[in-house]
N, C-alpha and C positions, 0 to 999 in steps of 0.2 A: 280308516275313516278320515276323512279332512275337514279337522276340525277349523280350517278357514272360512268355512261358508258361512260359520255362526249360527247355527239353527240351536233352538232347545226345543224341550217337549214340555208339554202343559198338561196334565191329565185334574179332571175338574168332578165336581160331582156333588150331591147332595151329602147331608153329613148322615152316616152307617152304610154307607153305600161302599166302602170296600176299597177307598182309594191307599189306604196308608199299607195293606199287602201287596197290591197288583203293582205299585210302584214300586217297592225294594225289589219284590221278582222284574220287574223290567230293569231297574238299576243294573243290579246283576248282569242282566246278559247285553246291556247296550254301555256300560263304564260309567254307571252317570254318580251323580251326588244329586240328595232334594233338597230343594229349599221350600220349606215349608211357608205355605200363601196362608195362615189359618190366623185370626185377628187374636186370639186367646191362648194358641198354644207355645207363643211365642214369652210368655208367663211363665213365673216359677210358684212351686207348692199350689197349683192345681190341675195335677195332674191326672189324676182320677176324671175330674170334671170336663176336660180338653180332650179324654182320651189320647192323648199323647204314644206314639209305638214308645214298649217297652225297650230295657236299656237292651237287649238280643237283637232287636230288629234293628236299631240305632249303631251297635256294633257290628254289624255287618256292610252296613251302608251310612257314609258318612249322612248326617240331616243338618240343616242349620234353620235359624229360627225357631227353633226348641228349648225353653225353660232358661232363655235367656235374660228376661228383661224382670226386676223386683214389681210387682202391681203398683205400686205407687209410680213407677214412669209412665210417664206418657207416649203412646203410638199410637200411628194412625197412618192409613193408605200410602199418604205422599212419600211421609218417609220410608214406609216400606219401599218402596218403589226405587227410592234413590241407594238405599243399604243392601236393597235386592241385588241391582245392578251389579252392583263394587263384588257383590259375591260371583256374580255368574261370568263374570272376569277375570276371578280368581281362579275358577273351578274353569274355566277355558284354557286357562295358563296352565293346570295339572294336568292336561289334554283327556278332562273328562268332559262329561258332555250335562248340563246342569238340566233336572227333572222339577218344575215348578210341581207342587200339588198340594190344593187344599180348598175350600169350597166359599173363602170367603172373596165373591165374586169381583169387591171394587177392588181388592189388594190386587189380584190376578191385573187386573185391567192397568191398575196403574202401574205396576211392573211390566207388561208388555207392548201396553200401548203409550204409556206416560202419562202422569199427573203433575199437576205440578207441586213442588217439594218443598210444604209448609214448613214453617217455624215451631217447636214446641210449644202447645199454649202454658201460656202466662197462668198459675194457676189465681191470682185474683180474678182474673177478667172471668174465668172459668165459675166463678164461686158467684159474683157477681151475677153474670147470668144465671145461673142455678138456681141465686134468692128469687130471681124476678118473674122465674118459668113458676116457683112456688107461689109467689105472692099475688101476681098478676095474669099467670096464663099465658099457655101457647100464644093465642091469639095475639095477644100485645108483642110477642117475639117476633111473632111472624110477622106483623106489620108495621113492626122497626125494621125486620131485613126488608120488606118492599119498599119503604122509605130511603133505607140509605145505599138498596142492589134490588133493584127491583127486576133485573134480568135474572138472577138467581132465586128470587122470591118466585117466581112465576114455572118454574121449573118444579120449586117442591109446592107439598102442600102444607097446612098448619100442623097435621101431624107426626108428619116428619120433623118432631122437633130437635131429635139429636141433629139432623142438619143444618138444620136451621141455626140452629147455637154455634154449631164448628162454622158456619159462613158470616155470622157475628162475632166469633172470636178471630175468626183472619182478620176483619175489616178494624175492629177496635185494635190487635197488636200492630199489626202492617199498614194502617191507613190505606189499603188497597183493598178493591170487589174483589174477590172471589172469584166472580165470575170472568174475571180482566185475570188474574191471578193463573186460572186454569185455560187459560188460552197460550202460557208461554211453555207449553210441553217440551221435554227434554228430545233431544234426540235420543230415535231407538236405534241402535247398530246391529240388531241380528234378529232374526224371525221367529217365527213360533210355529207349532202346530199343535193345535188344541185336542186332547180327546176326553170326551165326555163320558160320565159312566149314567147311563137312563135306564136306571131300574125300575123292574115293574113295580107301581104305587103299592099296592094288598105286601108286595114281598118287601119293599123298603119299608111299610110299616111296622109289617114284624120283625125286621132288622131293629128297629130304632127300639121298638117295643122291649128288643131283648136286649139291648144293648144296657137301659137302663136299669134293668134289675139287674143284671153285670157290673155295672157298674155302681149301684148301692149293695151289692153282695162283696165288692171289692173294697168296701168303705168312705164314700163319695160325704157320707154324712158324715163322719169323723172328721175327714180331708177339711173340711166347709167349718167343722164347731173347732177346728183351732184359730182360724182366720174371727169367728165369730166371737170367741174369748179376749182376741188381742184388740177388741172392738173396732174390726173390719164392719166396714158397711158396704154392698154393693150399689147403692143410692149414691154412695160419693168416688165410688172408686170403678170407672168405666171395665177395667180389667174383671171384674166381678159382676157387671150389670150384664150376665149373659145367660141364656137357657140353662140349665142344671145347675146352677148356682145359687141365679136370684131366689128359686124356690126353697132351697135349706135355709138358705137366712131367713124366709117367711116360715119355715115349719120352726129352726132355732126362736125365734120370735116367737111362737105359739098362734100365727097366723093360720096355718094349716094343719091337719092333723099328718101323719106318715103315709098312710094312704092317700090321703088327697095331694102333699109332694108328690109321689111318686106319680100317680095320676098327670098332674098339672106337666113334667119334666117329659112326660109323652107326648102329651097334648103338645104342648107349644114345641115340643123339636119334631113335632111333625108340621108345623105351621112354619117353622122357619124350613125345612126339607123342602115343602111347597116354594117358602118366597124363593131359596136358592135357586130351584127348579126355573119360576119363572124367568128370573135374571139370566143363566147362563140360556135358556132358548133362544134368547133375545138376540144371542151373538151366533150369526150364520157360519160365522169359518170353524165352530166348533162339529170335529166327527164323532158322533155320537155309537155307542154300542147298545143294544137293548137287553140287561141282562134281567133274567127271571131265574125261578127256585131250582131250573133244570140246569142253567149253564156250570158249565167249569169254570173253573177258578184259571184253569188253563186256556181256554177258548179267549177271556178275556184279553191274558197277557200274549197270546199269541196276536190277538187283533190291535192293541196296542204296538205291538214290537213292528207288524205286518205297516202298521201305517209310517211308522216312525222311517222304516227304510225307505217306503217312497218317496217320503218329505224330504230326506236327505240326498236321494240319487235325481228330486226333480231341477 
């Protein structure tokens, strides 16, 4: 294979939708390495909760962006984007071929198409806003970003307020929009090809469904009431403000009862399943597979493997 041409592969998909096996079996048979695109698995001690491939899947196929980062650091897209890069240079140089996969769509984007490559936030200015989102409301955020980026304000809406915040914390650290900001895209030097896993809805819900009593049968509440003792809050710590998470610290809290967690960690990962959904349609160059309760496990990887040669010999 001539690894000059620079192509990778991208394979994407909603989260229990089957990306983290169909990739080490493609690994395997095309030389690749993955670099895991997922915003939380990139986190240490919650593994349980990220569903992370065990340490056998992981030894057989090199992964990075796994259980790297303490929850108290700070990440986010751009940087991914830029630390992405530096790997998939490195894994080009081992003359493998680098397998993006993971469902968190702006990271994917900003790795293959570019973002641009924020600064760590400042954690005052972070805290700062946080008092004012509590004190004062979305709304007062949001009409400070229209005031001081109003091409980026018009883009989100009020309740998009994590964006809102990350486009207030660029302009307070950097004295630059955002919007000015994400216009100086890095150059990309090799291509992509996207494949999307589009499993049937009724079948990706019993996926999710069963994944999460797998995953409180694995001990996902244990995992959560040590972070919960050390008086972790997911309200202050982003790495934790995520589906299967935020709900133990509300059941640890005595917010929920264990049926109603478990309930709620279905609910809303089928809601986030949906938003993934909506975002990756959006993007036409992804080839999309339609799996249901009937297919193989093989049919996939062979249609994955089947597109990846064309990409490569076009």
């Amino acid at each position: 294979m001539n690894l000059t041409k620079r192509k990778i592969l991208v394979i994407v998909g909603p989260t229990a939708s089957g990306k983290t096996k169909y990739s080490i079996e493609v690994a395997k048979i095309i030389n690749g390495e993955i670099i895991s695109a997922d915003s939380r698995q990139v986190y240490k001690n919650i593994s349980i909760a990220t569903a992370i491939p065990d340490e056998k899947q992981r030894s057989s196929i090199k992964h990075h962006f796994i259980e790297e980062l303490q929850l108290e650091e700070e990440f986010n897209a751009g940087k991914f984007g830029l630390l992405g890069r530096e790997r998939i240079e490195e894994i080009f140089k081992r003359k493998r071929i680098p397998i993006v996969v993971g469902g968190s769509g702006l990271y994917v984007k900003s790795l293959i198409d570019g973002l641009f490559d924020s600064e760590p936030v400042d954690p005052k200015i972070r805290g700062k806003l946080n008092q004012l989102l509590e004190t004062k409301g979305k709304e007062y955020l949001y009409n400070e970003l229209m005031r001081i980026d109003s091409e980026s304000a018009l883009r989100l809406k009020p309740h998009y307020f994590r964006r809102v915040i990350r486009a207030l914390e660029v302009y307070y650290q950097t004295g630059e929009k955002i919007s000015t900001l994400q216009k100086n895209i890095p150059e990309i030097n090799f291509s992509s090809l996207q494949v999307g896993l589009g499993v049937d809805r009724n079948f990706l819900y019993e996926k999710i469904n069963n994944r999460v009593d797998e995953m409180v049968n694995r001990g996902l509440v244990s995992e959560i009431e040590v972070l919960f003792k050390k008086s972790y809050d997911y309200k202050k710590f982003n790495s934790l403000n995520t589906v299967g998470i935020k709900e133990v610290f509300q059941f640890l809290n005595k917010e929920l009862t264990f049926e109603e967690m478990i309930s709620k960690i279905k609910q809303n990962s089928r809601r986030y399943a949906k938003r993934q959904m909506t975002w990756f349609r959006k993007d036409k160059r992804i080839k999309w597979i339609n799996i249901s309760k009937s297919t193989k496990d093989s049919e996939v990887v062979d249609f994955i493997v089947e597109e990846w040669n064309k990409f490569i010999n076009e």
